[in-house]
Biotite code that builds the C-alpha atoms (Angstrom):
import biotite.structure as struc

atoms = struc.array([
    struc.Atom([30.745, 19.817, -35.225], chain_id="A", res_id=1, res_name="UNK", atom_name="CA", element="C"),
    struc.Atom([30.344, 22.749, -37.596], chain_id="A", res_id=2, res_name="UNK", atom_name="CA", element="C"),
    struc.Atom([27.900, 25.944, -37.666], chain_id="A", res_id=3, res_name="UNK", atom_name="CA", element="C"),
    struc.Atom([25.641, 23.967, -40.204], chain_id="A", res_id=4, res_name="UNK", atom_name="CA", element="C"),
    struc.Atom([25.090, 20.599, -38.303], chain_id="A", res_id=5, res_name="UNK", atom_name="CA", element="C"),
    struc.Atom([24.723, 22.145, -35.057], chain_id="A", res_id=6, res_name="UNK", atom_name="CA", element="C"),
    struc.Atom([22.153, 24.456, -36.866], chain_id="A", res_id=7, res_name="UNK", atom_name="CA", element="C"),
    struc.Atom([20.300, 21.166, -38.545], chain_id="A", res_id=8, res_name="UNK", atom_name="CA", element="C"),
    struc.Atom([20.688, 19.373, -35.033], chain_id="A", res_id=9, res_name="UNK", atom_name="CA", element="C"),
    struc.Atom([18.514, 21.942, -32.806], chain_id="A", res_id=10, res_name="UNK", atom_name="CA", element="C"),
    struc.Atom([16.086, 22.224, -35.598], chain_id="A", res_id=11, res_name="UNK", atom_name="CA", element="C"),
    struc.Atom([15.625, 18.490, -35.498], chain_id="A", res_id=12, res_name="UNK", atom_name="CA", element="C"),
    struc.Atom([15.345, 19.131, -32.031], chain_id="A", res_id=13, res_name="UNK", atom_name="CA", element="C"),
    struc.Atom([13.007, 21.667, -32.193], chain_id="A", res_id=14, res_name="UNK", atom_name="CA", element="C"),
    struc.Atom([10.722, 19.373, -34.824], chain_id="A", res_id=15, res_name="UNK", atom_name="CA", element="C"),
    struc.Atom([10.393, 16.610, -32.276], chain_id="A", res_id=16, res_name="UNK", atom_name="CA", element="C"),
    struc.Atom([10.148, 18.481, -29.338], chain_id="A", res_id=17, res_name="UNK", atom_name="CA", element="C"),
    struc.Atom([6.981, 20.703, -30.926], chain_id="A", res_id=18, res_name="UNK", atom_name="CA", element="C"),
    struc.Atom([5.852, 17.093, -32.332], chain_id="A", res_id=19, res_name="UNK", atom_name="CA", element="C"),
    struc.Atom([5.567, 15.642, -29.370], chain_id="A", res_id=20, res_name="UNK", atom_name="CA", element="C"),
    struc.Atom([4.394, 19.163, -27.132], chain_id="A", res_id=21, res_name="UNK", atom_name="CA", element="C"),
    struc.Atom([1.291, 18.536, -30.317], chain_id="A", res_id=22, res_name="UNK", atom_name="CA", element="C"),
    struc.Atom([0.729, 14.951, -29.213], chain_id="A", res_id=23, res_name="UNK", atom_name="CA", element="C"),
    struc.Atom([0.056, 15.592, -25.808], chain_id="A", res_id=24, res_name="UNK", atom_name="CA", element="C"),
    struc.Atom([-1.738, 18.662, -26.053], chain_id="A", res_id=25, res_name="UNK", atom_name="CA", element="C"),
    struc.Atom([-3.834, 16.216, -28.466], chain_id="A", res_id=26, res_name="UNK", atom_name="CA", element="C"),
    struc.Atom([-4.240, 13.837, -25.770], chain_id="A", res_id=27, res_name="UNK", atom_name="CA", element="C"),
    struc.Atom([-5.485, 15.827, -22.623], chain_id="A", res_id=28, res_name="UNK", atom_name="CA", element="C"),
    struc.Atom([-8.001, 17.345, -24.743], chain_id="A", res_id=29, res_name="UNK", atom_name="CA", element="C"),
    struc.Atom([-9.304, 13.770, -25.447], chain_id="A", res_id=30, res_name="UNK", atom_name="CA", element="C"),
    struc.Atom([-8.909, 12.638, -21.925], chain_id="A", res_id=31, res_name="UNK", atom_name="CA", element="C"),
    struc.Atom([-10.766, 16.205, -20.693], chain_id="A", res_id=32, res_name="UNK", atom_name="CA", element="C"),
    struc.Atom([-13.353, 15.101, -23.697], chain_id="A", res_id=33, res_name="UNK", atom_name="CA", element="C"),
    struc.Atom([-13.936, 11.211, -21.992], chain_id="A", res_id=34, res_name="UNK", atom_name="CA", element="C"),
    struc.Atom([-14.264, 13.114, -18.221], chain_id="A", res_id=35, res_name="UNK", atom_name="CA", element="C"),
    struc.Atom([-16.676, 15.214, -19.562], chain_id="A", res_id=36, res_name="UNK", atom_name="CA", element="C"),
    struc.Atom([-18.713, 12.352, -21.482], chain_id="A", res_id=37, res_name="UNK", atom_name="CA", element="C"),
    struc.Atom([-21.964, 11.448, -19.684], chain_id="A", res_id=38, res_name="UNK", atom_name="CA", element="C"),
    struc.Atom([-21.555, 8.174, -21.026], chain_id="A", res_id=39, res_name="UNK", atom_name="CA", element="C"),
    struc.Atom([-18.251, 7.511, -19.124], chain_id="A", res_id=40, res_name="UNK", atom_name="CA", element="C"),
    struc.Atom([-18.527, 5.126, -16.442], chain_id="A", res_id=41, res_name="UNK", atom_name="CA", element="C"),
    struc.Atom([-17.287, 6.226, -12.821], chain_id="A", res_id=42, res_name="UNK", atom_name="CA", element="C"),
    struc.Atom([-14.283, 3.758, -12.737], chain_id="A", res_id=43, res_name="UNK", atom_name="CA", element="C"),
    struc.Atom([-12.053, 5.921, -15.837], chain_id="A", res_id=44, res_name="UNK", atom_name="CA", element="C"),
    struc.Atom([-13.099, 8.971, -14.443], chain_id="A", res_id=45, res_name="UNK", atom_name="CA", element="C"),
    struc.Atom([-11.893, 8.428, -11.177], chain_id="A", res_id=46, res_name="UNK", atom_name="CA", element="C"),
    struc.Atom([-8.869, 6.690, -12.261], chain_id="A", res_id=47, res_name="UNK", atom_name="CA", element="C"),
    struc.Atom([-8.089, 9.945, -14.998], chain_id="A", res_id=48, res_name="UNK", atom_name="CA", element="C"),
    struc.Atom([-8.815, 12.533, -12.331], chain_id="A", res_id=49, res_name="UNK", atom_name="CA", element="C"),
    struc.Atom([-6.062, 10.312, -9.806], chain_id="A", res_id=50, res_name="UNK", atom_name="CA", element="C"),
    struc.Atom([-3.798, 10.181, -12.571], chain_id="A", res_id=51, res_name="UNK", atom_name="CA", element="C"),
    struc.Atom([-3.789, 13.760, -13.395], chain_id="A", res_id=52, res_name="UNK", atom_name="CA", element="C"),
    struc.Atom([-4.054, 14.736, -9.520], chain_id="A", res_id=53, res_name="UNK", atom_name="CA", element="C"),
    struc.Atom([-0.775, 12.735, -8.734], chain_id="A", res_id=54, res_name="UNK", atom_name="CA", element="C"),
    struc.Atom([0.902, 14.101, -11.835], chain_id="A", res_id=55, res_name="UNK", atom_name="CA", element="C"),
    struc.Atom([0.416, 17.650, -10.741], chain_id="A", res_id=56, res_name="UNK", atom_name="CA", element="C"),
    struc.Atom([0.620, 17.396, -6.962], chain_id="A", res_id=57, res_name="UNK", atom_name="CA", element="C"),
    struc.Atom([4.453, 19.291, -6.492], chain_id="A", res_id=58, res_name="UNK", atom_name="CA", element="C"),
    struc.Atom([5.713, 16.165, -4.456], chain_id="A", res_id=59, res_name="UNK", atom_name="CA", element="C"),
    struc.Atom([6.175, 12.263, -4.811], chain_id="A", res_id=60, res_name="UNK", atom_name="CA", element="C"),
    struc.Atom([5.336, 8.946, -2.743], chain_id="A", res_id=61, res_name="UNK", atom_name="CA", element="C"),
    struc.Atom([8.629, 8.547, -3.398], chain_id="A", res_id=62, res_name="UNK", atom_name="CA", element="C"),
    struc.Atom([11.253, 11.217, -4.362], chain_id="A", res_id=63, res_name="UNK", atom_name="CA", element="C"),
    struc.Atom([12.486, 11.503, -7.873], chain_id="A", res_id=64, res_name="UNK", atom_name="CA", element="C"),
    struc.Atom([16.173, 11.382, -6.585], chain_id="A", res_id=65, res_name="UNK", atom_name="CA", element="C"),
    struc.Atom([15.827, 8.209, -5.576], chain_id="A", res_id=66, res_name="UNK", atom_name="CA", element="C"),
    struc.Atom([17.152, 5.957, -8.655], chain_id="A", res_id=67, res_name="UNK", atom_name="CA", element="C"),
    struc.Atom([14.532, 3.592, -9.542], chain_id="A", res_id=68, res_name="UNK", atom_name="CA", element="C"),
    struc.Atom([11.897, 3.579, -7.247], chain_id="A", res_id=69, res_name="UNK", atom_name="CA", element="C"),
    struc.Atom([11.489, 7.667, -7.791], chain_id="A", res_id=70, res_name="UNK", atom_name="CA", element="C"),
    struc.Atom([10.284, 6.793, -11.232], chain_id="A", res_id=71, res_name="UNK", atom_name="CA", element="C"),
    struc.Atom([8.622, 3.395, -10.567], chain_id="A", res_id=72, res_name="UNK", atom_name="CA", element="C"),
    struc.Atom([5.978, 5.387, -8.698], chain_id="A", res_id=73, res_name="UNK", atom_name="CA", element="C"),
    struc.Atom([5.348, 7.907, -11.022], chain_id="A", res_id=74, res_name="UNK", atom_name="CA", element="C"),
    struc.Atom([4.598, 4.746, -13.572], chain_id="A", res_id=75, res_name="UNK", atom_name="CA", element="C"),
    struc.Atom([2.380, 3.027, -11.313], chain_id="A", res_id=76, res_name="UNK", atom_name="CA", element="C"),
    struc.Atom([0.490, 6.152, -9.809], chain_id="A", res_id=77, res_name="UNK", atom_name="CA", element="C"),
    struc.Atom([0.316, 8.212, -13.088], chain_id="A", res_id=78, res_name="UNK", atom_name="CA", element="C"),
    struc.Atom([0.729, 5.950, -16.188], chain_id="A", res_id=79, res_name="UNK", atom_name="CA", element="C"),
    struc.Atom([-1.041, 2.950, -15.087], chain_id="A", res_id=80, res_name="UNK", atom_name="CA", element="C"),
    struc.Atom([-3.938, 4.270, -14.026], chain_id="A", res_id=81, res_name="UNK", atom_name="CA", element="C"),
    struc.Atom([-4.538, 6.372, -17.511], chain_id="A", res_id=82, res_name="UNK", atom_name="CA", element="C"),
    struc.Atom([-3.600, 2.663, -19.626], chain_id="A", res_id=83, res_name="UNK", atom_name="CA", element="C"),
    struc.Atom([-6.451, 1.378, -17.512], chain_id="A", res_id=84, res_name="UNK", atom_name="CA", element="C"),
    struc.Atom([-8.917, 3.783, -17.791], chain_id="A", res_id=85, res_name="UNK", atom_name="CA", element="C"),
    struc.Atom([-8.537, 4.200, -21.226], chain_id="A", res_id=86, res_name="UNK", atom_name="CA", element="C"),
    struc.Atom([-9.057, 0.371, -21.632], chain_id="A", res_id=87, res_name="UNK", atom_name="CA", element="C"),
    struc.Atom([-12.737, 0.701, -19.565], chain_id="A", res_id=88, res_name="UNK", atom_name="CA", element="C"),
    struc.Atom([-13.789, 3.094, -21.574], chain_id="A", res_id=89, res_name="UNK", atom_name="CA", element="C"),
    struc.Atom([-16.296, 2.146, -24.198], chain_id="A", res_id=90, res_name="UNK", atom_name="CA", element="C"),
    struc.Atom([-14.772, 2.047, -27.942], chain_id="A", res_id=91, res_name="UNK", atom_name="CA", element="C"),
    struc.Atom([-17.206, 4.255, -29.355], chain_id="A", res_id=92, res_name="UNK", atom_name="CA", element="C"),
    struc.Atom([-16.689, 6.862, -26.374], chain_id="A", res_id=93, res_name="UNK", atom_name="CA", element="C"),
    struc.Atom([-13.186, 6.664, -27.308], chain_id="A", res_id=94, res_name="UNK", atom_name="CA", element="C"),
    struc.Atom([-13.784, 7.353, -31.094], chain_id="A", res_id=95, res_name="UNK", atom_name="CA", element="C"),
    struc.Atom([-16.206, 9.716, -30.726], chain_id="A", res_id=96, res_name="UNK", atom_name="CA", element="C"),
    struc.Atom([-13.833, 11.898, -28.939], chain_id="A", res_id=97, res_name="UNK", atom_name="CA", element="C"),
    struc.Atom([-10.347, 10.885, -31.157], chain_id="A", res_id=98, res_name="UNK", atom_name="CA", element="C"),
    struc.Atom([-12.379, 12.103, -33.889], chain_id="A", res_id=99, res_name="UNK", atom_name="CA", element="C"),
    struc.Atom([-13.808, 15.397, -32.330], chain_id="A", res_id=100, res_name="UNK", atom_name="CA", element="C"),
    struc.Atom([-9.618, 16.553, -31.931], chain_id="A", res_id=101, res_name="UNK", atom_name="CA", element="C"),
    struc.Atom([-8.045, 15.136, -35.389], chain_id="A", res_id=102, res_name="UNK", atom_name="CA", element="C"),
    struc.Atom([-3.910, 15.288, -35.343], chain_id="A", res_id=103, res_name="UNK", atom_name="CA", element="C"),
    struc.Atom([-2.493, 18.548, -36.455], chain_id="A", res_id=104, res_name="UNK", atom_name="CA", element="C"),
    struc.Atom([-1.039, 18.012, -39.484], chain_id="A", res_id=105, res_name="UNK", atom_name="CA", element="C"),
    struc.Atom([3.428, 18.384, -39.666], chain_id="A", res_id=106, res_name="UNK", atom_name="CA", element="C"),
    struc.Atom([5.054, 21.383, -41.100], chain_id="A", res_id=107, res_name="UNK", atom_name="CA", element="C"),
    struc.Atom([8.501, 20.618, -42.422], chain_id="A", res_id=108, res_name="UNK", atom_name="CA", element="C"),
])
């Protein structure tokens, strides 16, 4: 591999890692936007504030090093949860707060 493709490869790197860092930054502030809705319903909230709970809590159901299972619960306990929650809440809850936190736009 030479000096110039290794150079283009991190910076491709670099692209989609910041892309993605964007995206989610994008999303919690939507998610902290539904909690703080008074027109959510208690069912998302709870099931956000579990998600987010088990997602920061420094240990596991089931440990990490543990092939499948490890990241089985982490689905179930963390990504679950959100899908649901997000499919409770009302549409125009939803829209409301997409549209109060637009996308940043790429730089290339």
């Amino acid at each position: 591999m030479t000096n110039a493709s290794l150079k283009s490869a991190i910076a491709r790197g670099y692209a989609v890692t910041k892309e993605f860092a964007n995206r989610m930054k994008r999303q919690l502030a939507i998610w902290r936007s539904v909690l703080t809705d008074p027109r959510t319903g208690r069912l998302p909230k709870a099931l956000l504030w579990f998600a987010v709970g088990y997602a920061l809590v420094p240990f596991d159901l089931v440990p990490d090093f543990i092939p499948v299972l490890g990241w089985l619960d982490d689905l179930i306990f963390v990504a679950v949860p959100i899908a649901i929650a997000i499919k409770l809440v009302p549409a125009d809850i939803l829209v409301g707060c997409r549209a109060a936190h637009p996308p940043t736009p790429s730089v290339a």
